[in-house]
C-alpha positions in Angstrom: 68.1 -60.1 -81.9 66.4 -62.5 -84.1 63.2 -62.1 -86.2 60.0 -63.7 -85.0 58.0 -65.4 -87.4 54.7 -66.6 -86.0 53.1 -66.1 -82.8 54.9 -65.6 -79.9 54.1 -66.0 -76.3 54.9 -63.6 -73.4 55.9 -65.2 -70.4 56.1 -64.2 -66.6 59.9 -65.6 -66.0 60.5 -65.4 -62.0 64.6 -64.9 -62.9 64.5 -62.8 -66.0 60.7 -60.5 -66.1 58.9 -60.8 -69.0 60.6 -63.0 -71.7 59.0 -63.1 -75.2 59.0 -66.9 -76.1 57.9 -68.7 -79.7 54.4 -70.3 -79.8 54.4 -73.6 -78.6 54.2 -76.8 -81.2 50.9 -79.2 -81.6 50.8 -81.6 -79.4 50.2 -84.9 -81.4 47.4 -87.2 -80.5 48.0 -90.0 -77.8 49.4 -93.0 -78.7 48.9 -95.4 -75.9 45.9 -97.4 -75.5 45.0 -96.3 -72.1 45.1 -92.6 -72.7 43.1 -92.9 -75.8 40.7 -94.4 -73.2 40.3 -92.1 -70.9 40.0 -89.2 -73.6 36.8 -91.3 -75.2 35.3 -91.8 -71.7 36.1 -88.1 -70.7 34.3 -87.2 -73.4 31.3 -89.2 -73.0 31.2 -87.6 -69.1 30.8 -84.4 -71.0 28.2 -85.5 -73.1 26.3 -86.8 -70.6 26.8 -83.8 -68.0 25.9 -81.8 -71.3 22.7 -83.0 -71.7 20.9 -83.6 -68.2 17.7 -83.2 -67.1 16.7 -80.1 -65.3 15.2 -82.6 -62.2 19.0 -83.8 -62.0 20.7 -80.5 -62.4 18.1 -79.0 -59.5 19.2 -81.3 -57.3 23.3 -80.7 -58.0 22.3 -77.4 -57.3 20.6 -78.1 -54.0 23.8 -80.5 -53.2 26.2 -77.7 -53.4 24.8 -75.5 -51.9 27.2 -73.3 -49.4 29.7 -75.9 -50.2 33.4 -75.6 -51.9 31.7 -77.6 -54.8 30.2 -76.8 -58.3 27.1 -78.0 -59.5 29.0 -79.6 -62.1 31.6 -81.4 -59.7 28.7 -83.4 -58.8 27.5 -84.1 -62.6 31.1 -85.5 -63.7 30.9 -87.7 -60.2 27.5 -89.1 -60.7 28.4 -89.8 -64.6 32.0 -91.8 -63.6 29.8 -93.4 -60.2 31.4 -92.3 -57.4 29.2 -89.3 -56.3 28.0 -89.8 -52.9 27.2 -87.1 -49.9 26.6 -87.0 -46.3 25.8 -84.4 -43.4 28.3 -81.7 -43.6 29.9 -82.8 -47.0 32.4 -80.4 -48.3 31.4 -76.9 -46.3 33.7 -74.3 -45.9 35.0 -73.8 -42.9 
């Protein structure tokens, strides 16, 4: 068996049990246009979902309510536009 140097990983394999694996590498950073995009707007959501009013976060509150949503399901939708709700909107069964 073969020294580990580093961090290694233990990992549930369904075949073997428990294999010891090495750490994964970095990923780098993305390189096409598009995802570089979405990662600068994904992090504006947060921003913004960061750093709402308390009248705003009441309401999410009030929205999901006995629903299979979090309060801060309905922050990211209202940040990207495409919140919207009606009568019986996302209750458990």
């Amino acid at each position: 068996m073969r020294r580990s140097r580093g961090v290694v990983v233990f990992a549930n394999d369904p075949f073997f049990g428990v294999v010891v694996k090495k750490w994964p590498r970095k990923s780098g950073e993305p390189c096409h246009p598009t995802t570089i995009a979405q990662v600068a707007i994904w992090d504006l959501v947060l921003n913004i979902t960061k750093f709402t009013c308390a009248e705003d976060i009441s309401i999410a509150y009030r929205d999901t309510g006995g629903t299979a949503f979090y309060a801060r399901d309905v922050l990211v939708m209202n940040a990207y536009g495409t919140y919207c709700s009606w009568p019986g909107w996302g209750k458990n069964p």
